[in-house]
C-alpha positions in Angstrom: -9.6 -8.4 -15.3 -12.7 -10.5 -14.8 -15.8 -8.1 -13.1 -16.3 -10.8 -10.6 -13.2 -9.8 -8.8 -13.4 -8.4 -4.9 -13.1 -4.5 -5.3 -9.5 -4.8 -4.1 -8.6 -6.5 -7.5 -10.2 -3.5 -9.5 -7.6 -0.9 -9.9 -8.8 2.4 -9.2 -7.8 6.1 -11.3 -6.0 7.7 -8.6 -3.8 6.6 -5.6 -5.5 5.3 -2.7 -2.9 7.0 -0.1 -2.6 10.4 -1.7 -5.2 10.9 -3.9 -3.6 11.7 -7.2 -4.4 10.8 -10.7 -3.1 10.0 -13.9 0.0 7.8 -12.9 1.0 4.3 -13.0 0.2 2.5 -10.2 1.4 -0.2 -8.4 -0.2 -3.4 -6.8 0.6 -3.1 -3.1 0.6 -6.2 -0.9 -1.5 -5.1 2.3 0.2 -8.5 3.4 3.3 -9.0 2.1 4.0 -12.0 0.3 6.8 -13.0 1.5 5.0 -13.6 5.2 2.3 -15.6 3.7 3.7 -18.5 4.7 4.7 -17.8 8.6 2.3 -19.3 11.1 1.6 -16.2 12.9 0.6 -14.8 9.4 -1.4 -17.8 8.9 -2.8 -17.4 12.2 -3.5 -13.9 12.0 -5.4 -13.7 8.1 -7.2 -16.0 6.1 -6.0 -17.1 2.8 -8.6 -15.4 0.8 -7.5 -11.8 3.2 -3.7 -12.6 2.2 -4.7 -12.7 -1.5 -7.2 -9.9 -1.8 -6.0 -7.3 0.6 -4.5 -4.8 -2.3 -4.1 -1.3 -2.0 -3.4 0.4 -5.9 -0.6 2.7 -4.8 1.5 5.2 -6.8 5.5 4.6 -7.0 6.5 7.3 -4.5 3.9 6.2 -1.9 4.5 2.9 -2.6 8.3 3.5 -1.7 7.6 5.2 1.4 5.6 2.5 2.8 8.6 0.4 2.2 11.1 2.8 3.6 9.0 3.6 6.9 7.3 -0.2 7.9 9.0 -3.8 7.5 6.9 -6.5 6.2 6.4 -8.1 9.2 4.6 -4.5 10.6 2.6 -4.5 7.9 1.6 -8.0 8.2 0.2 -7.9 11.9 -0.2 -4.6 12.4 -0.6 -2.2 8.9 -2.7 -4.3 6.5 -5.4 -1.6 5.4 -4.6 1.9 4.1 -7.0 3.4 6.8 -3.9 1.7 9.1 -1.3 3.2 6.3 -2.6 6.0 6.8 -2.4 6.3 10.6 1.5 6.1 10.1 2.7 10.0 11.1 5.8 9.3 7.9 3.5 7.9 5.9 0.7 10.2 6.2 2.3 13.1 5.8 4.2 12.0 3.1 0.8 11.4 1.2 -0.7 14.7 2.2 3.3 16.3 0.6 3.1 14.3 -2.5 -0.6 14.8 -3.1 0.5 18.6 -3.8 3.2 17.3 -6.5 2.8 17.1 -10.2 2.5 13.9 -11.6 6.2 13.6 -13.4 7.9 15.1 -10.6 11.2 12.4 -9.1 10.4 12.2 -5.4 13.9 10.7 -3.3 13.0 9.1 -0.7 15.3 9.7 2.7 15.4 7.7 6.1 14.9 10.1 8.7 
């Protein structure tokens, strides 16, 4: 990827809810896609914000975010990790996983 890219773009080492390191990660929408066109997304975020705002997430976080918020939360109301992070599932999820090794299967639950 080009260097002139917003730091969202640049994918960091490690996973930006739980910290850990050497794993794929995965190009989280901080506004999902699929609202991008609703006026109150519109409204709400700039075009440039609905493009850049990426958080580099491992699979399992990246699951749970899914699991706990719809896309419409994360759209008005979740669209930064510091947010993310302010969820009591997801954040203590993150703190549980960060404690994991790498290759371990995590299965996800509803509560």
């Amino acid at each position: 990827m080009p260097s002139d890219l917003s730091p969202a773009y640049r994918k960091p080492s490690y996973c930006e809810l739980c910290g850990r390191d050497q794993l794929k990660l995965t190009r989280h929408h901080l506004i999902p896609k699929v609202t991008h066109r609703k006026k109150r997304t519109r409204k709400q975020h700039s075009r440039e914000a609905m493009l850049q705002s990426i958080a580099w997430l491992c699979r399992p976080c990246h699951a749970q975010i899914h699991l706990v918020l719809t896309n419409q939360q994360m759209s008005e109301q979740f669209h930064s990790v510091e947010a993310l992070k302010a969820v009591p599932e997801i954040d203590k999820f993150a703190q549980w996983v960060a404690k994991r090794p790498a290759g371990l299967k995590v299965t996800h639950r509803r509560g």
